[in-house]
C-alpha positions in Angstrom: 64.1 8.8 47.7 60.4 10.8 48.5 57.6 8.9 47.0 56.0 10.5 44.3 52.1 11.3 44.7 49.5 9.8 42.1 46.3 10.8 41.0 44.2 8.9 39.9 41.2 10.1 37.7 38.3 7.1 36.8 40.0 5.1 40.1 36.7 2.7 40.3 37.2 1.7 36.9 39.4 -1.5 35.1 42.6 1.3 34.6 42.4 2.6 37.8 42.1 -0.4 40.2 45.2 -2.0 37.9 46.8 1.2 38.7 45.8 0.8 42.7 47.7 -2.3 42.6 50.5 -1.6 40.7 51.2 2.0 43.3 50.2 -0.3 46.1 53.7 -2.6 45.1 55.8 0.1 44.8 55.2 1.8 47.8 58.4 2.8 48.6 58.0 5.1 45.3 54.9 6.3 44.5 51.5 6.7 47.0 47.8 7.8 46.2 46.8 11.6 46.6 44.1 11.9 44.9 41.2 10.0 43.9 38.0 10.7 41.6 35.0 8.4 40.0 32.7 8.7 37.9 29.2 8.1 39.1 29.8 5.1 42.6 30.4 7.4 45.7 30.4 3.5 47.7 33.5 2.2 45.3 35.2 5.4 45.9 34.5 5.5 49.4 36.2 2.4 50.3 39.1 3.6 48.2 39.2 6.3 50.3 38.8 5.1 53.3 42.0 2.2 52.4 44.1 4.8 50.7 43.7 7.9 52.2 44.2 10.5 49.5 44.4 14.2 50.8 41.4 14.6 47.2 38.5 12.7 46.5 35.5 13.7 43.9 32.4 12.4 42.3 32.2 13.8 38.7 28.1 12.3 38.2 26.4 11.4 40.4 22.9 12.0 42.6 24.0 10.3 45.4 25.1 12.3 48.4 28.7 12.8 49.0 30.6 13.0 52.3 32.1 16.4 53.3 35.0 17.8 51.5 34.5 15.7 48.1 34.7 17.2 45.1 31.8 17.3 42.9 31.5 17.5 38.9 33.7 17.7 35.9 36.0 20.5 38.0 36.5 17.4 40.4 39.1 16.3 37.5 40.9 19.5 37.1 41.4 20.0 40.7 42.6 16.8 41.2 44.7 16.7 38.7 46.3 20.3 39.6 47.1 19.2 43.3 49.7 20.6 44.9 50.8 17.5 46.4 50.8 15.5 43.0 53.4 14.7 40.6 51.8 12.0 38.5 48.4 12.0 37.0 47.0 8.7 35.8 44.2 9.6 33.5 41.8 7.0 32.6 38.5 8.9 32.2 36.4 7.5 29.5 35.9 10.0 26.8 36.4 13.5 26.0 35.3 14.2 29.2 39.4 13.7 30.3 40.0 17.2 28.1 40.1 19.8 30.9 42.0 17.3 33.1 44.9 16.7 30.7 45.1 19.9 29.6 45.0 21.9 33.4 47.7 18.8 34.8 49.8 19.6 31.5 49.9 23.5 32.0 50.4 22.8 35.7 53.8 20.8 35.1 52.2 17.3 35.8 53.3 13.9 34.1 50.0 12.6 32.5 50.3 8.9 32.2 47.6 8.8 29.9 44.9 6.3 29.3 42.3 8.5 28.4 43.9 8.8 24.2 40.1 10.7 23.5 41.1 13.9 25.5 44.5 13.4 23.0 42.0 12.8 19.6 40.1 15.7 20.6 42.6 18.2 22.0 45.2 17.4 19.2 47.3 20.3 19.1 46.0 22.1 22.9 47.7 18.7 24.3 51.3 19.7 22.6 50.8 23.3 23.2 50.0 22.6 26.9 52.9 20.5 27.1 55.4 23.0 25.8 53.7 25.9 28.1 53.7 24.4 31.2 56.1 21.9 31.2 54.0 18.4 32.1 54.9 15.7 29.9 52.4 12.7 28.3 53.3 9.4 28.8 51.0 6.4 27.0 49.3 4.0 29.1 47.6 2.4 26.1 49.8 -0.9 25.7 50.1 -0.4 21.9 51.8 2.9 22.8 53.8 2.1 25.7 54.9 -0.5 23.2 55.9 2.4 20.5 57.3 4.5 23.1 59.5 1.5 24.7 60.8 0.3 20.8 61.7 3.9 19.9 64.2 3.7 23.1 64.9 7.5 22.0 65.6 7.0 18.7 65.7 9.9 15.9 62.3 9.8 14.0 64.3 10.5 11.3 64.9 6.8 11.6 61.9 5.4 11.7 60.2 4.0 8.4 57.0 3.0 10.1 54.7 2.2 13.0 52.6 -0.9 13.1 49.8 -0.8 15.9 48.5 -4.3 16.8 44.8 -5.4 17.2 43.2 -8.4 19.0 40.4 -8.2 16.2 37.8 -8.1 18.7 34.9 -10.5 19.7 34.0 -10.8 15.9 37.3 -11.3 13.7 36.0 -14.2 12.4 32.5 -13.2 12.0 31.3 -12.9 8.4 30.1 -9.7 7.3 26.3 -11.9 7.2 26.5 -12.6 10.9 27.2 -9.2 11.8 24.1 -7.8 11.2 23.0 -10.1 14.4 25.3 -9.2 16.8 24.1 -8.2 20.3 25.4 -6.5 23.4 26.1 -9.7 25.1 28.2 -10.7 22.0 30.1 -7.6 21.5 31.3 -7.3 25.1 32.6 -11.0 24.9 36.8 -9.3 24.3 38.7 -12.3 23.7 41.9 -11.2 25.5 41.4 -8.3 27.2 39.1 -7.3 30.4 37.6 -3.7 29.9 34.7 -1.1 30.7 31.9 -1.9 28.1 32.6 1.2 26.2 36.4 0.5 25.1 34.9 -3.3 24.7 33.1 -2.2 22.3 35.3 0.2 20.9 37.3 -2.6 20.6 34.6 -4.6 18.9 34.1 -2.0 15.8 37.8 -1.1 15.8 36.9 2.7 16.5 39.3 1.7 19.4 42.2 1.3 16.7 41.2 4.4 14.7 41.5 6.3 18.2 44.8 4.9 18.8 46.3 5.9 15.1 45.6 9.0 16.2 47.3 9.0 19.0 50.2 7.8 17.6 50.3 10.5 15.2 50.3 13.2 17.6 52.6 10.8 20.7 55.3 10.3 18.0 55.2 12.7 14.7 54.6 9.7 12.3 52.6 10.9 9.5 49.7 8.7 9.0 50.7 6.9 5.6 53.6 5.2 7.7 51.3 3.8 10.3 49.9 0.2 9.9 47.2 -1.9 12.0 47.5 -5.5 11.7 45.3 -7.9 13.6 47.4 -10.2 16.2 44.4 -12.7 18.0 46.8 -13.2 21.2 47.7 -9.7 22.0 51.5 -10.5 23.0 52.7 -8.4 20.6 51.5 -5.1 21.5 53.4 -2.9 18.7 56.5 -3.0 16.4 58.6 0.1 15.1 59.9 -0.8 11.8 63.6 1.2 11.0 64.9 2.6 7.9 67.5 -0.7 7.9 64.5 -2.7 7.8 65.1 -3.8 11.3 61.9 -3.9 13.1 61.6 -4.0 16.7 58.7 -5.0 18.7 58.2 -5.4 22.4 55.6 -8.3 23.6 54.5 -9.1 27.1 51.4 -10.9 28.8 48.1 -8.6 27.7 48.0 -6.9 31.4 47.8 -3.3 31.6 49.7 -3.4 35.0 53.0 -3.2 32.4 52.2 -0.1 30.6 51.2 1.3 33.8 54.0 0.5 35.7 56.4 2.1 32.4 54.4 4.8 32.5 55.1 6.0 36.3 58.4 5.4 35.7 59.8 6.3 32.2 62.3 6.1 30.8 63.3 4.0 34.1 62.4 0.5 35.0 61.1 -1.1 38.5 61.7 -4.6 39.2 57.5 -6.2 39.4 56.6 -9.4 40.3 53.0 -8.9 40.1 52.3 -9.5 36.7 53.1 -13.6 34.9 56.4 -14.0 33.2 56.3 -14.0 29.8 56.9 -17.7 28.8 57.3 -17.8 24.6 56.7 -21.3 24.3 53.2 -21.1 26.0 52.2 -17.9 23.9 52.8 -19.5 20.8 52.2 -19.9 17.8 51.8 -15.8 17.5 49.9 -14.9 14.4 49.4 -12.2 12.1 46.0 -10.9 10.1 44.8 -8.2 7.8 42.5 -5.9 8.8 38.8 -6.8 7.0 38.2 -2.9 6.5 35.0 -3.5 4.6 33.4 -5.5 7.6 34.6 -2.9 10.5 34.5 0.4 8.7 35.0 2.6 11.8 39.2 2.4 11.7 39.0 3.9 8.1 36.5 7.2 9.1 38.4 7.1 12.0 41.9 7.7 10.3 40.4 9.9 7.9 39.1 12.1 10.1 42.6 12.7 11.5 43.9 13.0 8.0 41.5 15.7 7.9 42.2 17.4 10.7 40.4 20.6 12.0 37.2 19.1 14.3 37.4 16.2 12.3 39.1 14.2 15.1 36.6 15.8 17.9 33.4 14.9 15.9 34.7 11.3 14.7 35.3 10.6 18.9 31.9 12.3 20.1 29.7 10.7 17.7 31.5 7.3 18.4 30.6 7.9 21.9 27.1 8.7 21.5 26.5 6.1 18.6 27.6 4.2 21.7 26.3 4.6 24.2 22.8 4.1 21.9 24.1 0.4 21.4 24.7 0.1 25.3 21.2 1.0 26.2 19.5 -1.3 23.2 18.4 1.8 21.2 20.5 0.6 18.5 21.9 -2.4 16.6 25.7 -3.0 16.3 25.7 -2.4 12.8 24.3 1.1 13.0 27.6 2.8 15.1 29.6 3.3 11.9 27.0 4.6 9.8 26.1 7.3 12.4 29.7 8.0 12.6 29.7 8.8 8.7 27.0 10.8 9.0 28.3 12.7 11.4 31.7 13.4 9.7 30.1 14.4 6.7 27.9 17.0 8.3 30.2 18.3 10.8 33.4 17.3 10.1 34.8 20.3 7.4 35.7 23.1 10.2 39.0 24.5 10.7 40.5 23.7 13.4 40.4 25.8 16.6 40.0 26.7 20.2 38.8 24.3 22.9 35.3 26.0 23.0 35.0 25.1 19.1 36.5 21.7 19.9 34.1 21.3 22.5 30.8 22.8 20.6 32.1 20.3 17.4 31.9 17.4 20.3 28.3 18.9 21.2 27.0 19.1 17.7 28.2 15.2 16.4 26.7 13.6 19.6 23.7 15.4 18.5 23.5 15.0 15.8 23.8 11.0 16.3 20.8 11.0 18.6 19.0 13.0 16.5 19.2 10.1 13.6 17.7 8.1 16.0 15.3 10.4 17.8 11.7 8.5 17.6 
């Protein structure tokens, strides 16, 4: 059997080094083509110079690159569209993924996808890319791996309803008091999981789950009144599918993203791995079960609405997340002020039809603007 080439988009980053490793097991399979980062041409240098792609690229940075890098956001796309790969891994951070899964798609690629913003904002460009060229989406997110694995190709005429699992974050059992303290330090504390800061703290306001409602939406053709969240502190569960019967299937595994990534390269097929712990039930329990506190981590709700919405809804819930963000990361903002620039953001931009990707795009333009306007000194 040829191995399959892999690209890997955000390689430098907590998706893509899990997704060195797992290729680097199976290399009678699969084998590196192409490479990109975001901003550290050193990181990606010594990827490069271990792995060998025939692509590398740099999509920010001001640091000199070595001859016959790519350089910029068209470093995705033309890594993605290489001739010589079959499987892109996307785990770009943000809607800055868009043009890469959309250009692999038309181009026939598998997108295991990590990146579920490019998904929230591209909504129906992703399908229709799909259908036109051929490429195929498969989840890398462990709550949808999880979905996807349950389903086992099951009609979804069968299917009474999703329910997404959530660690609860660094402050499930914060009162709604203490969270007006919360700092940086505090919301990058993940209790289970080991992240880049912005999914940490994604995960934090549950924006993270919002995003992945979404996602499931599109991924599987659930309408949204049939998808649940529930919070689950040990994140063994990583999803159920509930049946018409009442028979609810769920699939649970150690919280290590080598799994989904492994699933994901290989769908609907399995590879025997030895790199990731056994699952040992008796150590993992007791496995519990929690509400979501809505009131206290408002984000999920605008979130959903916004894709109950529709249109740019989706595009300017995602961008102003990110910006309201990236404000908390660099101590321009408190914790508590990411929702509220999220509503703010929905209600001013968030009523146009959906469209094209350059109205997608100018709707993504407009919220994080608009956020950094609310805080503009």
């Amino acid at each position: 059997m040829t191995a399959s080439g892999v690209a890997i988009l955000g390689a430098t980053g907590s998706i893509g080094r899990s997704a060195i490793r797992v290729i680097g097991r199976h290399s009678e399979r699969f084998f590196i083509c192409a490479l990109t980062a975001h901003r550290s041409v050193a990181e990606l240098q010594a990827l490069v110079d271990e792995h060998a792609p025939a692509y590398a690229g740099i999509t920010d940075s001001a640091d000199a690159v070595p001859a016959g890098w790519g350089r910029g956001a068209e470093a995705l796309v033309r890594a993605a569209t290489h001739p010589g790969v079959e499987v892109v891994i996307n785990a770009v951070v943000g809607a800055a993924g868009l043009d890469a899964t959309l250009a692999a798609l038309h181009a026939g690629k598998r997108v295991a996808l990590a990146n579920k913003e490019s998904l929230v904002v591209g909504g129906s460009l992703v399908l229709e890319a799909m259908a036109h060229g051929g490429g195929a989406v498969v989840p890398v997110d462990s709550e949808h791996s999880a979905i996807l694995q349950c389903l086992a190709g099951r009609p979804r005429s069968e299917v009474r309803r999703l329910v997404i699992t959530a660690s609860g974050g660094p402050f499930r059992t914060w009162s709604s008091e203490r969270l007006q303290t919360a700092t940086l330090a505090d919301a990058l504390k993940h209790p289970t999981w080991s992240m880049g800061r912005k999914i940490t703290v994604d995960s934090a306001t549950l924006a993270n789950k919002a995003l992945e409602v979404i996602e499931a939406h599109l991924l599987f053709g659930i309408p949204y009144d049939r998808i649940d969240v529930v919070v689950h502190p040990q994140s063994i569960v990583h999803s159920m599918v509930e049946f018409t019967d009442g028979s609810v299937v769920a699939q649970l595994g150690v919280p290590s993203m080598e799994l989904p990534i492994l699933y994901a390269l290989t769908h609907p097929d399995r590879l025997e791995d030895n790199g990731v712990p056994r699952f040992d039930p008796v150590a993992a329990s007791p496995l519990t079960f929690e509400p979501v506190r809505h009131a206290d981590f408002p984000a999920l709700e605008l979130g959903v609405g916004a894709g109950r919405k529709g249109g740019v809804a989706p595009a300017v819930f995602n961008a102003a997340n990110e910006q309201a963000v990236a404000l908390f990361l660099d101590g321009r903002i408190a914790f508590s002020g990411i929702a509220p620039a999220i509503a703010s953001a929905l209600d001013a931009l968030g009523g146009g039809a959906d469209g094209s990707r350059d109205v997608l795009l100018a709707a993504d333009r407009a919220a994080r603007d608009h956020v950094t306007g609310l805080f503009a000194c």
